[in-house]
Structures are given as C-alpha cells and as structure tokens.
N, C-alpha and C positions, 0 to 999 in steps of 0.2 A: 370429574373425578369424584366418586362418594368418599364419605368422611370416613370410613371403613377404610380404606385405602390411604387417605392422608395421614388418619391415626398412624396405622401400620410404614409408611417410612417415615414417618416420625420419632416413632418408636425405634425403628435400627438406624436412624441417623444419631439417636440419644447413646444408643448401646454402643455404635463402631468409636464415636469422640470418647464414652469413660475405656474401650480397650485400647485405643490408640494411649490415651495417658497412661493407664495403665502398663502397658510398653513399653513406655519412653521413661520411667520410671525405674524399670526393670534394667534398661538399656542403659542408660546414662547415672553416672554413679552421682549419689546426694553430696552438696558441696556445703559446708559451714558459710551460711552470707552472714554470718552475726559477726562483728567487726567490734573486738572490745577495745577498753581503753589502754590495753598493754601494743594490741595493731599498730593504733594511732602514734605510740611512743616513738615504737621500734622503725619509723619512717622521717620520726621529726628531727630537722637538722641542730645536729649541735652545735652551740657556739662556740668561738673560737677567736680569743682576741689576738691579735700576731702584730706585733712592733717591728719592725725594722729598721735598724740604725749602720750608720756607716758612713762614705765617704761619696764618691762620682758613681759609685756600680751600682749604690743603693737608689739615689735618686735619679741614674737613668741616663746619666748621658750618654748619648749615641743613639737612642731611640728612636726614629723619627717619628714614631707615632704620637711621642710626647705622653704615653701613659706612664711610665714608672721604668722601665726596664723590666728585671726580672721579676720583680716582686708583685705586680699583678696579673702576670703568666702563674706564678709562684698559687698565688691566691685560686687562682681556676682550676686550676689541678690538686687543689685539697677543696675546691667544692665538687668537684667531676668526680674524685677518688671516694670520698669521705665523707661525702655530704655534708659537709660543716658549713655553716653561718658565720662566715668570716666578718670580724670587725677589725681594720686595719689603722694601723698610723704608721709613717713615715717619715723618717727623721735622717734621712740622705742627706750630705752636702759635699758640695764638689769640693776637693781639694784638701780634706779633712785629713792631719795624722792622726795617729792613736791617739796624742797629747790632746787635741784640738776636741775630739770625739770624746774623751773623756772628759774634758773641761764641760763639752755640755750636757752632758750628763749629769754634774754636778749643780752647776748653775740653772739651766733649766727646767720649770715645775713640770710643763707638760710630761715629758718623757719621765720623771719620775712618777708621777702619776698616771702612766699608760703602762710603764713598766712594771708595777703594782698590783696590778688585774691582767696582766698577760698571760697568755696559756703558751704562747710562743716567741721566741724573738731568734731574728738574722743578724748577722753583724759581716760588716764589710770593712778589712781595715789592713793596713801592710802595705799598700801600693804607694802612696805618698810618702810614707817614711822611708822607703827605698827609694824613691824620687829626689829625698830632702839629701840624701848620703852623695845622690849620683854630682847633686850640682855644686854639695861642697866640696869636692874630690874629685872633679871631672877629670883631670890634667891626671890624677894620680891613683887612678881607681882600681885595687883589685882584691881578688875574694877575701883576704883580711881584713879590707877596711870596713866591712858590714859587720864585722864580729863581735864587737863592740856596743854597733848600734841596733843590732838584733838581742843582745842580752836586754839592754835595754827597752826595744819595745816590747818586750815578752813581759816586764815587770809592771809595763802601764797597761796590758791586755788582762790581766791578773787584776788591774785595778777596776776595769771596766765590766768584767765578769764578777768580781763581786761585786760593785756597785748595781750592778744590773739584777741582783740578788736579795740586794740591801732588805726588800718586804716583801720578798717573794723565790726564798730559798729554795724551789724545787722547779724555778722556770727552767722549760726545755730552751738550750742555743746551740743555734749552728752556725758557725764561721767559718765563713770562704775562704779559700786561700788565694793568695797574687799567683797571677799567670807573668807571662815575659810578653810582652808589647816590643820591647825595649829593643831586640836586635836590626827592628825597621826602622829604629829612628839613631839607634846609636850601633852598626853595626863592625866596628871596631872593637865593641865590646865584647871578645869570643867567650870568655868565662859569664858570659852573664845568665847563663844556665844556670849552672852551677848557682851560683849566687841566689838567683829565685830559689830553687831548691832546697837551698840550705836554711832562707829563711820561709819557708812551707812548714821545713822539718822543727823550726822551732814554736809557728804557730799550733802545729799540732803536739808539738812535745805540751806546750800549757795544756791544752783541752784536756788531756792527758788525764790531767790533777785532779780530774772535778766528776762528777756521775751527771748525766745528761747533756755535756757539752761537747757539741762534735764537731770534726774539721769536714768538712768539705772541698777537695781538691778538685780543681778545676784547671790548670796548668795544662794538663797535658790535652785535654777537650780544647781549649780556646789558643794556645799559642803557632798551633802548628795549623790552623785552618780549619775549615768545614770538615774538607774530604781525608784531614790529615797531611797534608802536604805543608810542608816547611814553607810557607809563603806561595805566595802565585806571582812569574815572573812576569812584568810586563814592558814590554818595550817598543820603543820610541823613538825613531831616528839612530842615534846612537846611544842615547840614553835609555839605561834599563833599569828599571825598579821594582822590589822586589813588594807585595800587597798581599797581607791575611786578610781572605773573605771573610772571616767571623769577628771581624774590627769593623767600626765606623769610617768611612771615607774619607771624614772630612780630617780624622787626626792622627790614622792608623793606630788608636790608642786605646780607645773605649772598645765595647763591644759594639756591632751593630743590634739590629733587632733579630737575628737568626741567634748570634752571638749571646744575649741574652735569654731566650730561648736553653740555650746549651746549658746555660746555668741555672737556670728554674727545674729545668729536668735534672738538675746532678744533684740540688738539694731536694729536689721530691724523692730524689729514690733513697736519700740518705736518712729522709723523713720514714720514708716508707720501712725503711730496714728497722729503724731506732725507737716506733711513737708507741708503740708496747710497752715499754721501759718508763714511762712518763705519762703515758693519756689516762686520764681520770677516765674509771669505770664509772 
C-alpha cells in the first residue's frame, strides 16, 4: 500500500470520528455533570432524634424478633420515607401506668436529657391504668367505674406532656391509644368496648389542648384482628376458643410482630399527615 493511500484513509478515518461527534452532539442533548454544593445538600440525610417512651407496646413485648416492637419498624419507614438519620432512644417498660411513666420521667436524667434534643417523641400509655381499675373492681366492673379513673389519668398525661416539654417546647408527640385485648381474656365483660372507647376519647380529648400533639388510634386496626374479624375461632374437642391474629400467642394480649407492624404504619401515616406542622425547614 503507498503512503499516498494510507495518508488518504487516514485522513477520512480522522474526518468520519470528528462527524460522528459531531452528531452525537447534535443528537443527544448536553446535560449539567457540574454537581454543586447545594446537590450534595439536597440528598443528605437529616437528622432526627425520636425518643420513645411508654409502657409494654413501647418496649415490645410480643415481638419475637426481640428488636423493639413497633418503634424500629417506626424508625425504617421514616428512613425509607424521609430520608432521615434517625438517632433513637427507648425508654419502654412493661407494665408502666401513666403514674409510673411519669415518675420516670421525673426522676430519670437520661430521658430528660434525650427529651431536650428530640425532634420527636411516642408515647404509649392507657393500657395498664385500665388494667389497675379492672383488678380493683373485677366483681363489680362497669362503664362508670372508669369515669373517675379516666378524669384522673388524663391529669397525669397533661403532666407528662408538659414534662416532656419542660426544654423543648415545640417537641412534635404522638400517642397511641389502647386497643381492647381484654374480651379474650375477660369475655364476660360485654361493655368493654364501650369502655376502651370512652377512654381513647379522653386521651384524645388532652392532645386536644396542645399544637403538635396527636392521638393516634389504633383500636380499631388491632382489636378485631388482621383480616378484621372479631377474633378467630378455634376449636378443640369440645373446647372452643376464641384467638386475635394480630396479638402474641403466648398472652393473647400484646401485639405480635404483624400486630406491631399495624401500629408503626398508623403512626407513620399520622406522621405523614402532621410533620409539615413542626419539621424544621
């Protein structure tokens, strides 16, 4: 081959590569790759400090996973939604009233010092003071006998909401309300509907009072099962009993882990409805 000839496709091997770009230029529209430091902002997760305080729902029993219950289902879905950099503490105890809840609140430095820096806080509380009424009045229990001790813990929820406020007046809270457990193990008790209810309505009457404080109902999600069905009947010889799938096996009382579940989604979506109202721009 003379050089005459190499020259020459040399030359329109050089020519077809600058039209080819030139094409693909024309073709393909020019995109910004300059990535400023407003980009970088606008992707980085925000933090998010979230306390959780309460009684058995909050630390989880019936879980079998043994991670927390609802509150790190809770936590996943405000990093999945929202991208946040969740920093958590949990202050759950089984068996807690309001009284008990608020005593450590008092007494305890930690939680006043996580309560301080919180951008969020749960609160779970109601189920054992309806618990403490049932056992002192068992023989004699009916919707009146709550009325009394529902004025009452509505005035220590009011204490715990302020307390929970004490340095840090514009903390976002949501509190749960009690579901009914109770007709699986006490099913004699036909008014005990009624009775939950009544004290829902007065947990949500306080939240009421305050800007940023919400109720979260859950009653009607977890009392009557998964599918909604009043119980699942199961039977045995001649023995029949009656079983909510969205309770723990071992005490028909707690939530299971679907159960908790149910309740991580009913406060995300209450989060979801309300964090306008409160999220620092």
């Amino acid at each position: 081959m003379s050089k005459k000839s190499i020259l020459s496709g040399l030359v329109f091997f050089v020519t077809s590569l600058l039209l080819s770009v030139l094409l693909l230029n024309v073709i393909i529209p020019k995109s910004d790759s300059k990535l400023t430091k407003k980009d970088f902002l606008a992707n980085k997760a925000t933090k998010l400090n979230y306390v959780a305080i309460g009684d058995s729902l909050t630390e989880g029993v019936g879980d079998t996973t043994g991670q927390g219950g609802f509150v790190p289902l809770l936590i996943q879905s405000l990093i999945e939604s929202y991208n946040y950099d969740v920093s958590y503490s949990n202050y759950g105890v089984s068996g807690n009233t309001s009284n008990q809840i608020l005593k450590r609140m008092k007494t305890q430095e930690d939680i006043q010092k996580d309560l301080k820096k919180a951008d969020l806080m749960t609160l779970t509380v109601g189920g054992n003071d309806v618990m403490a009424v049932i056992r002192k009045h068992l023989t004699t229990l009916k919707v009146s006998t709550f009325t009394k001790p529902a004025t009452q813990y509505q005035g220590r929820l009011r204490q715990i909401i302020t307390l929970a406020r004490k340095e840090n007046p514009d903390l976002p809270i949501y509190v749960l309300g009690i579901y009914n457990p109770f007709y699986l193990n006490f099913p004699e008790m036909t008014e005990m509907q009624e009775i939950i209810d009544n004290w829902n309505n007065s947990t949500q009457a306080v939240t009421k009072e305050y800007n940023n404080v919400y109720f979260v109902p859950i009653n009607d999600l977890l009392y009557k099962g998964i599918d909604g069905e009043e119980g699942v009947v199961q039977t045995s010889g001649e023995q029949t009993t009656v079983l909510n799938d969205a309770l723990f096996s071992g005490d028909h009382f707690h939530p299971n882990n679907i159960g908790y579940q149910i309740m991580a989604n009913a406060v995300m979506e209450e989060i979801s409805e309300t964090k306008d109202n409160w999220e620092k721009n």
